[in-house]
N, C-alpha and C positions, 0 to 999 in steps of 0.2 A: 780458660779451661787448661788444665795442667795435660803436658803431653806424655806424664810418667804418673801414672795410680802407683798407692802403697799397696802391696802385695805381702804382708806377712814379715814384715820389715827391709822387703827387698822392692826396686821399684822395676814397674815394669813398662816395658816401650808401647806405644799402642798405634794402630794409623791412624792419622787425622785426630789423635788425642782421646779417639772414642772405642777405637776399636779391636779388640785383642787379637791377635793369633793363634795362642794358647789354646791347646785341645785340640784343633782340625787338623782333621787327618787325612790323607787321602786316601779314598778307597783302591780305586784301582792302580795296582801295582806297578803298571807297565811306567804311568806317568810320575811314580811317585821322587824320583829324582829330579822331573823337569817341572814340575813346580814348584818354586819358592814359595815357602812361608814365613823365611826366615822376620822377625820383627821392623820395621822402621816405622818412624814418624811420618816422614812426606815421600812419597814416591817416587824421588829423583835422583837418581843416579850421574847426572850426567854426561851417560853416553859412555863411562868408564867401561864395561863389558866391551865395547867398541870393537878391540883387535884382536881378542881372544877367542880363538875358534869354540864353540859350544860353552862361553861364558855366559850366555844369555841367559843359560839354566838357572841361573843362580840369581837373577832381578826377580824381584819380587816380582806377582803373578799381575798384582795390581796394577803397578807400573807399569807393565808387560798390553795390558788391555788398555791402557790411557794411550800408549805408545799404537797400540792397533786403529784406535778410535782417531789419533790425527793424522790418518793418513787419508788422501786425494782430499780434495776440493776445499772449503773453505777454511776447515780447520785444523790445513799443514802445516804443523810447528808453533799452536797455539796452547802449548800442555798448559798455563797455569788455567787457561778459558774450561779444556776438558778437565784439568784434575776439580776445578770447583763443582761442576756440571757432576763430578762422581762422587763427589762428599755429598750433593746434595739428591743422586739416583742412591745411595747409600741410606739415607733417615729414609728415603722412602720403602725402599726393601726392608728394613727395621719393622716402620709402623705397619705394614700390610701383613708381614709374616712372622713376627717377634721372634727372629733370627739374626744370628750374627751375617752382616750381609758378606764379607769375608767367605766365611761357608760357604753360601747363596752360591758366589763367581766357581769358587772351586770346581760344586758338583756341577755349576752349567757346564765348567769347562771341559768336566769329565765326561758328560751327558752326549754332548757334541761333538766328541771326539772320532775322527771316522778310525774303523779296525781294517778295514779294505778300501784299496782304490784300483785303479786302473792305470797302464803304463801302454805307451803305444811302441810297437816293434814290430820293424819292417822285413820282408825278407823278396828279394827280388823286387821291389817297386811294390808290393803288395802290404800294406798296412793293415795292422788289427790289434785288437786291445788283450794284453794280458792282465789278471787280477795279481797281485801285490801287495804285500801285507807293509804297513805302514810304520815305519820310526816312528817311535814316542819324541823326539823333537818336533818331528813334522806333524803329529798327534794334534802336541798342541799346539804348536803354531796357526794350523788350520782352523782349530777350534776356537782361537782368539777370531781368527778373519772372519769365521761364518759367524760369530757373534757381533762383531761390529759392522759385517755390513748389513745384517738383518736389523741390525737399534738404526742403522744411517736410512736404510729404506723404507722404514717405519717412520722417521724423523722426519718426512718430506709428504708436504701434502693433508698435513694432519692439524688440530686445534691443539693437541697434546703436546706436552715441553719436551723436549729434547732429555731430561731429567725422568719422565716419567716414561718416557721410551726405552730407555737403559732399563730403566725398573722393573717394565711388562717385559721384555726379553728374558734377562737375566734369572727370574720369575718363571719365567714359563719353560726356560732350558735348565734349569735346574727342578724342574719337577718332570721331566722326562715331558711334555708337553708335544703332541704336534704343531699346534699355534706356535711355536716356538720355528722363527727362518735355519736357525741352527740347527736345528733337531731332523727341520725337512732337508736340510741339503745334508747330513750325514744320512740320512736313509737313502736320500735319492743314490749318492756315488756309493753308497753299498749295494744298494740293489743294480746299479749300472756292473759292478765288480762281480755280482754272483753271475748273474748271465754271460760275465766273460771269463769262466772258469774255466 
């Protein structure tokens, strides 16, 4: 499978050789610097963003969640095990939803994203929670983590493939879904955030 379509006599990059970038857009504004869309083939950088304060912006999004996906337990530091495992949670969000599954990540990671959190601040020994409105880095960063560890909590205990876990998540946080673990822990620390207004 060629990793470059002809496009009008120009060729274009695709990930995993299947899949375009082209057209998606993000909707909301606040992230629309810190997600990469920019094109690659394989989603390895690596590690080059490494020493540059707020270069992370600029890895691809996809990368960005393989990289969330091997962190704790058994699969730290197993990218080529996870990046196959999301070529093939990919055909599957394809065949379910006849969508670029590209998109799919996008708008879960948009969906997910919390707009308020909570900070704690003491005064005199006495502790209590103020609300906080949140960085669009830390936006998404959160949004990658509540996505992988709702596919990793889902992945355990279950007949279903570790591939088809990514899938129902990513699925279900991209249609605004409660079933979605993502969806429930941005509701929950917003609603912890309103009552500490």
């Amino acid at each position: 499978m060629s990793d470059k379509k002809q496009k009008g006599g120009t060729s274009e990059i695709l990930l995993f050789g299947r899949w375009s970038t082209d057209g998606i857009e993000v909707e909301d504004l606040g992230l629309k610097r810190y997600i990469s869309l920019k094109p690659v083939i394989a989603p390895h950088s690596g590690g080059r963003h490494e020493h540059h304060r707020f270069r992370k912006s600029q890895v691809s999004i996809v990368e960005r969640f393989i990289n969330k996906l091997m962190r704790g337990g058994r699969n730290t530091g197993k990218k080529m095990k996870i990046t196959k495992a999301i070529m093939v949670a990919f055909e599957i969000i394809n065949l379910r939803t006849k969508a670029n599954p590209v998109k799919i990540l996008v708008r879960a990671v948009e969906n997910s994203a919390l707009q308020e959190e909570t900070t704690r601040i003491s005064y005199g020994g006495i502790v209590y929670h103020q609300a906080v409105d949140v960085a669009p880095q830390r936006r998404v960063d959160l949004s990658l983590q509540f996505l992988a560890q709702g596919i990793k909590k889902a992945s355990f205990s279950t007949v279903k493939s570790f591939e088809e876990c990514v899938a129902e998540e990513l699925i279900a946080a991209a249609n605004n879904d409660t079933r979605s673990f993502a969806i429930k822990r941005r509701q929950e620390k917003e609603r912890i955030a309103l009552s500490a207004r």
